[in-house]
C-alpha positions as CSV (number, residue, x, y, z in Angstrom):
1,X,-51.1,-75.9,79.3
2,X,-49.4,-77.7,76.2
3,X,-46.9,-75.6,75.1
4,X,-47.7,-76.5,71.6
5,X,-51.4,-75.8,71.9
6,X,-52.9,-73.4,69.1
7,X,-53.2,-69.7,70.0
8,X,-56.6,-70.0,69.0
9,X,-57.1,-71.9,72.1
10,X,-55.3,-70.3,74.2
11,X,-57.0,-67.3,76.7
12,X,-54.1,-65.1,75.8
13,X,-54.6,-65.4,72.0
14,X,-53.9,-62.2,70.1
15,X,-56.7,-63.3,67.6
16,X,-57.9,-66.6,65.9
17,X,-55.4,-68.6,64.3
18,X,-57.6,-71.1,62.2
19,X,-56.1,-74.3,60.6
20,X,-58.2,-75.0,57.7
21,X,-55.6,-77.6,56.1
22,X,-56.1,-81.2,56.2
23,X,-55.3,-82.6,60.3
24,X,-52.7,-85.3,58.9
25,X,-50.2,-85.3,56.5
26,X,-51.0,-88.2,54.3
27,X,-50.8,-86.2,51.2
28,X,-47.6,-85.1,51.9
29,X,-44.9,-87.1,49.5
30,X,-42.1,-88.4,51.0
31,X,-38.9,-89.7,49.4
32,X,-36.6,-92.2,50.9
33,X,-32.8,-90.4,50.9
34,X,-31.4,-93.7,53.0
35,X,-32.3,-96.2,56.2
36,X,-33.2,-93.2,58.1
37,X,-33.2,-90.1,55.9
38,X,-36.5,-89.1,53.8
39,X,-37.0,-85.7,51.9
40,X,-40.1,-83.8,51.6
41,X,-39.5,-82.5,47.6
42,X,-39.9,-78.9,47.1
43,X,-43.5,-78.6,45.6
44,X,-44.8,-80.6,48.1
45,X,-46.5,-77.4,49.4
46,X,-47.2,-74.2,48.2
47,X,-43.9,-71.6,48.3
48,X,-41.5,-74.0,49.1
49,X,-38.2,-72.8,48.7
50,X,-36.2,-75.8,49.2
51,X,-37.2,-79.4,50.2
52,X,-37.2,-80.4,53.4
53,X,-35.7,-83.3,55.4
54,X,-36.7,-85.4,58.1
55,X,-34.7,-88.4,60.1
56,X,-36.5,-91.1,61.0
57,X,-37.0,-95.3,60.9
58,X,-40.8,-96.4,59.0
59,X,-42.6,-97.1,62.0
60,X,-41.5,-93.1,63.0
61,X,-42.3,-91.9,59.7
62,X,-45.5,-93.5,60.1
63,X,-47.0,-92.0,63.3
64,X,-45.5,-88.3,61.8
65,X,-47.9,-88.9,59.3
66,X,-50.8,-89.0,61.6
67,X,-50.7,-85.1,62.4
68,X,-49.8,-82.2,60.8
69,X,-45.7,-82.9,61.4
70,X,-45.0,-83.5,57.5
71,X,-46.8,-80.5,56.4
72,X,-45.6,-78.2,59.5
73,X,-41.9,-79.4,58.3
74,X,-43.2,-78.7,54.4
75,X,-44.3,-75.0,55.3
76,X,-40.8,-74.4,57.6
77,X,-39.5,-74.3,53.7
78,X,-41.6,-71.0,52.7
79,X,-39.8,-69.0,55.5
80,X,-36.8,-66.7,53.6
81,X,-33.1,-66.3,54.1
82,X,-32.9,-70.3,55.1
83,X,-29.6,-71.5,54.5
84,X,-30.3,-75.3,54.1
85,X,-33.2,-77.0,54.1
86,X,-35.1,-78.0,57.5
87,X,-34.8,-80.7,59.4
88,X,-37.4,-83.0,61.7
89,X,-36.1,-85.0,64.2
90,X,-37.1,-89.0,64.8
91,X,-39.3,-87.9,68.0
92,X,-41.1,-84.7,65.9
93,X,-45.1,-84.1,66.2
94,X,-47.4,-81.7,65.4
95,X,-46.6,-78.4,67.4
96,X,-47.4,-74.6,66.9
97,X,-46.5,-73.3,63.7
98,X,-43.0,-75.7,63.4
99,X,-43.0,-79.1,64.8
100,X,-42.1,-80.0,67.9
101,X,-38.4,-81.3,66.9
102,X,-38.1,-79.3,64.0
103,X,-34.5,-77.5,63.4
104,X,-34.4,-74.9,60.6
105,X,-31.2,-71.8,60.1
106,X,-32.3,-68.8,58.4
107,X,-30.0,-66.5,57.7
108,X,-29.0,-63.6,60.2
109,X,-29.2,-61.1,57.2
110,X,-32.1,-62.2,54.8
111,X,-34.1,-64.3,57.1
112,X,-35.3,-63.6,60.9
113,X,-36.7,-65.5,63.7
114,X,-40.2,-66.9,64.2
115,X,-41.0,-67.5,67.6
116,X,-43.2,-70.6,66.8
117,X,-40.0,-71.8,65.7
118,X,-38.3,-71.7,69.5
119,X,-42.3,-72.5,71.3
120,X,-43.9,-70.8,74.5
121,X,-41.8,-73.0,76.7
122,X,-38.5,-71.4,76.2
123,X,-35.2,-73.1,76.7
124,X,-37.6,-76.3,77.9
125,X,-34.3,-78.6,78.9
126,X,-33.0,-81.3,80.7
127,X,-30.2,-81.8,83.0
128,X,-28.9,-84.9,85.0
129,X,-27.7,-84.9,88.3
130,X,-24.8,-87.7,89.0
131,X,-24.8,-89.6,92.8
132,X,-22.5,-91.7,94.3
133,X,-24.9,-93.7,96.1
134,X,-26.1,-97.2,94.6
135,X,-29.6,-97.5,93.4
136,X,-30.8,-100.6,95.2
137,X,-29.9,-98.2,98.3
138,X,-31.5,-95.0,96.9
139,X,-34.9,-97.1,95.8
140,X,-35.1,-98.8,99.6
141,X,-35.8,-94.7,100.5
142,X,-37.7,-93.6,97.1
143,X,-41.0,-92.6,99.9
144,X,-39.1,-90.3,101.9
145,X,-36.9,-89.5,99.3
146,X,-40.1,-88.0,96.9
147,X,-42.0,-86.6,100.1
148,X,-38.6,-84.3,100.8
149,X,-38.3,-83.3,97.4
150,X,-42.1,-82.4,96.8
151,X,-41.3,-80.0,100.0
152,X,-38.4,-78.3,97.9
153,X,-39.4,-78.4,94.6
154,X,-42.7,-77.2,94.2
155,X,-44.7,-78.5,90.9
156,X,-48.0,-78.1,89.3
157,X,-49.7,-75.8,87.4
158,X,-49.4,-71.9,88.6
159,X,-47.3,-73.8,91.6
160,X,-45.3,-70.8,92.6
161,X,-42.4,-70.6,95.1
162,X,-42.3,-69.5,98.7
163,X,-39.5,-67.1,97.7
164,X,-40.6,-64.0,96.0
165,X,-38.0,-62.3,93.8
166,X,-37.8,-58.6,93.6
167,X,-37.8,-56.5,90.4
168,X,-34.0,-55.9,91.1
169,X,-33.6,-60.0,91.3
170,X,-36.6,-60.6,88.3
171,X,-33.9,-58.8,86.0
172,X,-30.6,-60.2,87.0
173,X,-32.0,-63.6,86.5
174,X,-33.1,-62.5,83.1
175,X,-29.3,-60.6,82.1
176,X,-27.2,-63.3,84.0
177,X,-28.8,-67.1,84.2
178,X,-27.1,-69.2,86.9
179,X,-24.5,-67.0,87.4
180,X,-26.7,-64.2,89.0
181,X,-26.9,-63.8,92.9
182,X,-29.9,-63.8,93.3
183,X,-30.1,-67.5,93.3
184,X,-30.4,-68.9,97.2
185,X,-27.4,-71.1,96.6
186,X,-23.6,-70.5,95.7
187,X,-23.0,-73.1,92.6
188,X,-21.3,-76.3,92.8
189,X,-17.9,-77.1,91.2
190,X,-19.1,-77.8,87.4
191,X,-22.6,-75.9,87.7
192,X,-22.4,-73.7,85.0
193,X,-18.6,-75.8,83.4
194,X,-21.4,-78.5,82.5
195,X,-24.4,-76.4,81.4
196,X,-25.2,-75.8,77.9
197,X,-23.8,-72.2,76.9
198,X,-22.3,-71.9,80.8
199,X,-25.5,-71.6,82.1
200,X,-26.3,-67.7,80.9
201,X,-27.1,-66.3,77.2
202,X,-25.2,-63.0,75.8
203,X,-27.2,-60.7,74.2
204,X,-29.8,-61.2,77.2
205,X,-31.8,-57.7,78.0
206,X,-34.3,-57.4,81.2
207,X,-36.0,-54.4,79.6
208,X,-37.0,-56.6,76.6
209,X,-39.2,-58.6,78.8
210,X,-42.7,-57.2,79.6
211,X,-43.7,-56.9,83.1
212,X,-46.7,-59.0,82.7
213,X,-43.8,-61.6,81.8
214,X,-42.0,-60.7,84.7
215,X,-44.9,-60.8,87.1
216,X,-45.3,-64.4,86.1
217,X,-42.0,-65.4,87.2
218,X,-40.9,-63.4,90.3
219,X,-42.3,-66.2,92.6
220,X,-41.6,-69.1,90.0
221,X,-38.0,-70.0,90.3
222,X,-36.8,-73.2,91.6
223,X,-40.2,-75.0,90.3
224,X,-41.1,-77.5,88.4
225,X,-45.1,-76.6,86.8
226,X,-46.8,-79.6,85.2
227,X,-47.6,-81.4,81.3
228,X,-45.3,-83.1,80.4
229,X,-42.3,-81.8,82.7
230,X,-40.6,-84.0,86.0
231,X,-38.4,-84.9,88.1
232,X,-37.2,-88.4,88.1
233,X,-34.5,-90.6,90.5
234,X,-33.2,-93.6,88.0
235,X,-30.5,-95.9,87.9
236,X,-28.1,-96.5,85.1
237,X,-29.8,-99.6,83.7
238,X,-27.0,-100.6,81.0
239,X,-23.5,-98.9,79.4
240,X,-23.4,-99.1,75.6
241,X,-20.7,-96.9,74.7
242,X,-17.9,-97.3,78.0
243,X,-15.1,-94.9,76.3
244,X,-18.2,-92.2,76.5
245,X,-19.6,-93.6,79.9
246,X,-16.1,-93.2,81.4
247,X,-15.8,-89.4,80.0
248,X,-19.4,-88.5,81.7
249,X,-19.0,-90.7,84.8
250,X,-21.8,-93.1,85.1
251,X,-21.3,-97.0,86.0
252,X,-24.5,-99.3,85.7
253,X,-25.8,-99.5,89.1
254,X,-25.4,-95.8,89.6
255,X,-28.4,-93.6,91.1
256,X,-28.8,-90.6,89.3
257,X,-31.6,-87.9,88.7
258,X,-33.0,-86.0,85.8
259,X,-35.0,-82.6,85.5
260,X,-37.2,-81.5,83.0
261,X,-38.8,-78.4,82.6
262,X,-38.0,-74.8,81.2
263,X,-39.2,-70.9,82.0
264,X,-42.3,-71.2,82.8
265,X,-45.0,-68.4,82.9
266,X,-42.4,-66.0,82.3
267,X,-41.2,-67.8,79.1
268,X,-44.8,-68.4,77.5
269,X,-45.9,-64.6,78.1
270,X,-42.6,-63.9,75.9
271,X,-43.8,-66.0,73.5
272,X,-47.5,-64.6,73.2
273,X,-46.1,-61.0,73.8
274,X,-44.3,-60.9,70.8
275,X,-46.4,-62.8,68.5
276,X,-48.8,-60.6,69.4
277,X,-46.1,-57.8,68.4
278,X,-44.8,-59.5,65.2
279,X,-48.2,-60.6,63.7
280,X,-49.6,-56.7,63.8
281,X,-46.3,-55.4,62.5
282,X,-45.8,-58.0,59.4
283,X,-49.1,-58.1,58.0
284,X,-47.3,-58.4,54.3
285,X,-45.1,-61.0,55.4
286,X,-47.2,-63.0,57.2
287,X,-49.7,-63.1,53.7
288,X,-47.2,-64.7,52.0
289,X,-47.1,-67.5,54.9
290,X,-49.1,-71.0,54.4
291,X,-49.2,-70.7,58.2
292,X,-49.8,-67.7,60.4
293,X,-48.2,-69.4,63.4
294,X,-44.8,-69.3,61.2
295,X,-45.1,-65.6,61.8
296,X,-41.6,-64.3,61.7
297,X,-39.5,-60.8,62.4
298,X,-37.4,-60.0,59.6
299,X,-33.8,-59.8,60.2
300,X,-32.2,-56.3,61.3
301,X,-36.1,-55.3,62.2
302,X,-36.4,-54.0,65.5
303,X,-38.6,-56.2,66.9
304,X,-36.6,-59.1,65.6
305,X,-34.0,-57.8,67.9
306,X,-36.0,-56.9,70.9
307,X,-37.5,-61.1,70.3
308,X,-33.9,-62.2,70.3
309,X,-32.9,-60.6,73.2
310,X,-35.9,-61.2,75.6
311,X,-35.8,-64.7,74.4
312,X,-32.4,-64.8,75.8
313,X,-33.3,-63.8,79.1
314,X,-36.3,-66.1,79.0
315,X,-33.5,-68.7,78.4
316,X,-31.5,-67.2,80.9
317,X,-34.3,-67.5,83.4
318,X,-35.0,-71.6,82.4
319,X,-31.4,-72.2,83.2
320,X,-31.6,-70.2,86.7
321,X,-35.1,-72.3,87.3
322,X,-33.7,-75.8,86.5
323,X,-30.2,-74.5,88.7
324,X,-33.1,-73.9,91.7
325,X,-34.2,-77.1,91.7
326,X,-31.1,-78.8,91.8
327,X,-30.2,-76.9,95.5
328,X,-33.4,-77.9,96.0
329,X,-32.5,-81.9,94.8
330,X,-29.2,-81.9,97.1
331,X,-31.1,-81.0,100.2
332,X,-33.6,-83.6,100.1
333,X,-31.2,-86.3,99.4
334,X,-28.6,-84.6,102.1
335,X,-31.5,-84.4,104.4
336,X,-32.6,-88.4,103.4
337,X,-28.8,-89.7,104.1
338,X,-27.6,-87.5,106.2
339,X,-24.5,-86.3,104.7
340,X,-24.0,-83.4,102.8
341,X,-24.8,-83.3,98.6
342,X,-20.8,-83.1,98.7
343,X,-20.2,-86.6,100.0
344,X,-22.7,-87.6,98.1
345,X,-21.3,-86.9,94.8
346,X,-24.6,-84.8,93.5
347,X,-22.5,-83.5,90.6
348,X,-23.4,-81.8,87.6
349,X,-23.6,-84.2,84.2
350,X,-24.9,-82.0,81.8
351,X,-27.4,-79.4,81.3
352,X,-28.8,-79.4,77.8
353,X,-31.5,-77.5,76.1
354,X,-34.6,-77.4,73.5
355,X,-36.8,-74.6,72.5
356,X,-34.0,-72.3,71.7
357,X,-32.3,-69.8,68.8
358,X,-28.8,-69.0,68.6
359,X,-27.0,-67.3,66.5
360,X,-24.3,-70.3,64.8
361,X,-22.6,-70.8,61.6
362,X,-24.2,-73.5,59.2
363,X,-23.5,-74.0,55.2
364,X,-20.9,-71.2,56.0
365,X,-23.5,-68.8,56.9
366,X,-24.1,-66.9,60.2
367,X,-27.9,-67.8,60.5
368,X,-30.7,-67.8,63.9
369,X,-30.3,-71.5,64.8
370,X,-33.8,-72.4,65.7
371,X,-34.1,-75.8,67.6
372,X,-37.8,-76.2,68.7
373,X,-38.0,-79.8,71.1
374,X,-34.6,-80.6,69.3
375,X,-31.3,-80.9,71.6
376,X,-27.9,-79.6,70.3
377,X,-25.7,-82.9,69.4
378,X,-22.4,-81.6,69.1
379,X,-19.2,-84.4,68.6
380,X,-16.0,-84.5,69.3
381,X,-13.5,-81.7,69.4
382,X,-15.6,-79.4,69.7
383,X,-14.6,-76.3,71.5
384,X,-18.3,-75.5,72.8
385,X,-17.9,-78.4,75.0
386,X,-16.1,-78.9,78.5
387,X,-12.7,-80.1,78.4
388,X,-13.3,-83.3,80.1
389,X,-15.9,-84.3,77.8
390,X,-14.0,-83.0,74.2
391,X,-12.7,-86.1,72.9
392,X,-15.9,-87.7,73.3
393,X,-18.4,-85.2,72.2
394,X,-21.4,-83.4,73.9
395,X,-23.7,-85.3,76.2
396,X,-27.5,-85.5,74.9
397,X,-30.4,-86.3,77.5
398,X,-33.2,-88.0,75.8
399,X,-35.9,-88.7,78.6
400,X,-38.1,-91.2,78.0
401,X,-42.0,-91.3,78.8
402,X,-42.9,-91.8,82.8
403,X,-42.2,-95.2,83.4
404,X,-40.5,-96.1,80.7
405,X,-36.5,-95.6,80.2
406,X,-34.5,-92.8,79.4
407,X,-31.2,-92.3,77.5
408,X,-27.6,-90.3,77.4
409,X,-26.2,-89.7,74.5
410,X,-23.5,-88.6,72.5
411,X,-23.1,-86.2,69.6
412,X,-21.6,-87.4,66.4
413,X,-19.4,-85.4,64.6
414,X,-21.4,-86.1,61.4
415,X,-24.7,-84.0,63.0
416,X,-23.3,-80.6,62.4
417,X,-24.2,-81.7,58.5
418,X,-26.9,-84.1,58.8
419,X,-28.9,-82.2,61.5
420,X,-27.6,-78.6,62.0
421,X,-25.9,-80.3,65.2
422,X,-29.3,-81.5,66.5
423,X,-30.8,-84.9,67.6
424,X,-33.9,-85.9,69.3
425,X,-35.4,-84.3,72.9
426,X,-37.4,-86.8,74.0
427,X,-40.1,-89.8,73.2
428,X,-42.2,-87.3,71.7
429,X,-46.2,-87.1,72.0
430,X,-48.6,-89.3,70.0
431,X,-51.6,-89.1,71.9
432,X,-53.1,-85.6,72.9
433,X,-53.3,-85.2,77.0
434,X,-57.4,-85.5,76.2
435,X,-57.1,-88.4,74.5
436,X,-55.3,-89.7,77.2
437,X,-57.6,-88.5,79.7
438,X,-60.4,-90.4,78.2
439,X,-58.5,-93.9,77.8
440,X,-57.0,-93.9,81.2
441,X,-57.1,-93.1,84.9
442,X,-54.4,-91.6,87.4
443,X,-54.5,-93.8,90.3
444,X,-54.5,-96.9,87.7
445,X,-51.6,-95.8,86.0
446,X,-49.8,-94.7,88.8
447,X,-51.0,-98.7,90.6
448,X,-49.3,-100.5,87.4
449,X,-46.2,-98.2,87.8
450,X,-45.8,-99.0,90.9
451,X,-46.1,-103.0,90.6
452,X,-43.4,-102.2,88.1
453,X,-40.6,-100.4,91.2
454,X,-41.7,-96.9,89.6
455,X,-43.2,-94.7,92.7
456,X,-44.8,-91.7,91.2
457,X,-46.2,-88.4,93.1
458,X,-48.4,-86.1,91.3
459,X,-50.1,-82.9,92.4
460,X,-53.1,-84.5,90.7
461,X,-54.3,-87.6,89.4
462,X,-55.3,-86.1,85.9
463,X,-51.3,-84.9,85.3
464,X,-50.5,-88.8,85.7
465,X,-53.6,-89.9,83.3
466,X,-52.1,-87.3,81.2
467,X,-48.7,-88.4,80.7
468,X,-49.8,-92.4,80.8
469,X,-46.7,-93.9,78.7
470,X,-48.7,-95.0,75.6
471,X,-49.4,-91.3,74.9
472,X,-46.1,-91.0,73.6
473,X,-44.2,-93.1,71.1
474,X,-41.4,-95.7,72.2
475,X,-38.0,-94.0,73.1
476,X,-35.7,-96.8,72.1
477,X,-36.9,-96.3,68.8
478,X,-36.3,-92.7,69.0
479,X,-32.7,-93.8,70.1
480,X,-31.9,-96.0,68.0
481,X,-32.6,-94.1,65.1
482,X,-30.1,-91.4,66.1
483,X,-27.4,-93.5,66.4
484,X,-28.4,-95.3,62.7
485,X,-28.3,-91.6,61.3
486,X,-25.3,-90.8,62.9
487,X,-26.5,-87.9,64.8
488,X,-26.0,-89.2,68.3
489,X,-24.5,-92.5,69.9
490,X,-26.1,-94.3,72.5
491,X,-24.1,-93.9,75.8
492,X,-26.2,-95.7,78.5
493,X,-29.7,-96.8,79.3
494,X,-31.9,-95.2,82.2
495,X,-34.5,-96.6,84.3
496,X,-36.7,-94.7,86.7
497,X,-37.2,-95.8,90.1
498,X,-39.1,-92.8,91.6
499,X,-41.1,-90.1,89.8
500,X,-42.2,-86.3,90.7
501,X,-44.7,-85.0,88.7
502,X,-46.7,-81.4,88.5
């Protein structure tokens, strides 16, 4: 199910959340700051209580007008305690209560955390996988190669996992991320060096998480599910930044593979457990909302608290899921070339994520960092990062639509002020999944991919109609706005040879 899908829709909904605003944002006025950076002025909507800002080139700007993004951004501005004004990234469309890439800090004493500001996917990331091996010799075994991992890495929607964990295992995934044992697999060298936040969340607690939640997940670990999350083998298409490219390790003509997808069930029953919580416990603060889906706990509250940490562990158990499939990645391809993940090089690039909160510093205020379908962008020197990769700055993943290319980035040392640190997550949708169903068909999509040297397996034919590449707008666009705004720098082109999809 969408992640951004209303909760009126949903089965689960804790009552009707009705949207009785205009379905665009056309009427929202937008100011041109520079090339890239507009500003929603504070009036714009009712109970604004700053502006609000937005990156983006005109022909972004343009589809963000087309949905609700400008006025989800706009109403980001009534929450309290934020400590600058919010921020869309170039890739942001309409999502549940925030827009998907919208980035707000509100402050950890007069503000709180709204949990349609993080989404039901939690800690949704990316990470890439490096290889040794060429990819004109990885493409000549793309069959086999998406046949072994479909074995390993099951994906679709309720898809579960052979392996059942236990209560015991359920909660030391939750408290302890990659680093807990009951993963199947010891790490690699660089595993958890190379993940965002070393692979595991503090402030984490497994008794935070209901066991409806944790139901969900016990047999979901090391999966993939379906929308708009994969599993792709590409080949580094093009280097644009070789200083960068050096520091992450990646030549053109490398094979290498991303991952994208988050916690799954156990992350969305968070998410609807404690909306359902927060809404019946902030009646008076959720009046004064244009929005009910920004419905927020107040700082210091208890239930704010109890959101943070389960959210945590929901985090915790996205980076333990995504750490699953890559054990289950390095067998395929050991058991494809016959030699062990080792010799192959199947090392760690980065691990990055979206749909988050963190507690960071920001216009000299401690604040809840909320990044929802936004990636973290931090430059150079800072001490977040790996060593090897400090003088450089943080590497981004920015994964393109299936069948299209994908990016790595860099972090700029100006994001910290232009974007809270932030950049772009993805393409970003501009065509709902039914509107996509009706203009197009799996096994034709799937036959023109393929006439391109883009293999894709599916569970279905509907999840490839679904995620046809017009549905979502052009990534080099998305790109090469975040280098014009000096968020991130582009570091090297992708291009996908072979496809997994739920």
């Amino acid at each position: 199910m969408d992640p951004g899908q209303p909760l009126s829709q949903r089965k689960d909904s804790p009552r009707d959340s009705p949207r009785d605003s205009p379905r665009d944002s056309r009427d929202i006025p937008v100011e041109r700051a520079s090339e890239f950076e507009w500003i929603i002025p504070k009036g714009a909507v009712p109970g604004m209580n700053s502006h609000s800002r937005l990156i983006a080139s005109e022909l972004l700007l343009g589809n963000m007008r087309n949905d609700r993004t400008l006025r989800q951004l706009s109403n980001i501005s009534t929450l309290p305690g934020l400590v600058a004004p919010p921020v869309a990234m170039p890739d942001a469309h309409e999502g549940y209560g925030f827009p998907i890439g919208g980035v707000a800090a509100l402050d950890i004493e007069t503000g709180g955390i709204s949990p349609g500001g993080i989404g039901y996917d939690i800690n949704c990331g990316v990470r890439l996988i490096r290889t040794n091996l060429r990819a004109e010799d990885v493409f000549q075994k793309i069959k086999p190669l998406l046949e072994a991992l479909s074995k390993r890495v099951p994906s679709g929607v309720g898809r579960g996992s052979k392996r059942k964990l236990s209560p015991k295992d359920v909660d030391s995934v939750l408290e302890e991320g990659i680093l807990s044992k009951a993963l199947s697999k010891p790490l690699f060298v660089g595993d958890s060096e190379f993940c965002e936040e070393g692979g595991t969340m503090d402030f984490a607690r497994a008794d935070k998480v209901s066991d409806d939640a944790k139901k969900r997940g016990k047999d979901q670990l090391g999966t993939l599910g379906a929308g708009n999350h994969f599993l792709e083998i590409q080949r580094v298409s093009e280097i644009l930044d070789p200083e960068s490219a050096k520091a992450f390790s990646l030549e053109e003509g490398q094979a290498v593979i991303m991952v994208h997808c988050g916690s799954r069930g156990l992350g969305h029953q968070t998410c609807s457990d404690y909306l359902r919580t927060i809404e019946g416990k902030f009646p008076q603060e959720l009046s004064r909302l244009p929005d009910r889906e920004l419905a927020y706990a107040p700082a210091h509250s208890k239930e704010c608290e109890s959101y943070f940490s389960a959210m945590t562990g929901a985090v915790n158990f996205a980076f333990a899921n995504r750490q699953e499939i890559t054990s289950g990645i390095r067998d395929a391809f050991s058991e494809v070339f016959r030699a062990d993940a080792e010799k192959l090089g199947m090392t760690l690039l980065y691990d990055v994520c979206h749909n988050i909160a963190k507690i960071e510093e920001h216009s000299g205020r401690k604040c809840y960092l909320h990044r929802k379908g936004a990636t973290r962008a931090l430059g150079p020197g800072r001490k977040e990062l790996p060593k090897e990769y400090r003088a450089v700055g943080q590497p981004v993943i920015l994964p393109g639509s299936m069948g299209t290319g994908s990016f790595v980035l860099v972090g700029n040392a100006t994001s910290h002020e232009k974007s809270f640190g932030s950049t772009a997550h993805g393409a970003g949708r501009i065509m709902s999944r039914g509107e996509s169903l009706r203009r197009n068909r799996g096994e034709d999509v799937a036959r023109t991919l393929e006439g391109r040297g883009i293999i894709v397996k599916s569970a279905s034919w509907r999840s490839i109609a679904e995620e046809a590449p017009e549905s979502y707008k052009d990534v080099d666009e998305v790109a090469r706005v975040s280098g014009g705004a000096g968020i991130a720098g582009i570091v090297a082109k992708l291009r996908p040879m072979g496809v997994l999809k739920g």
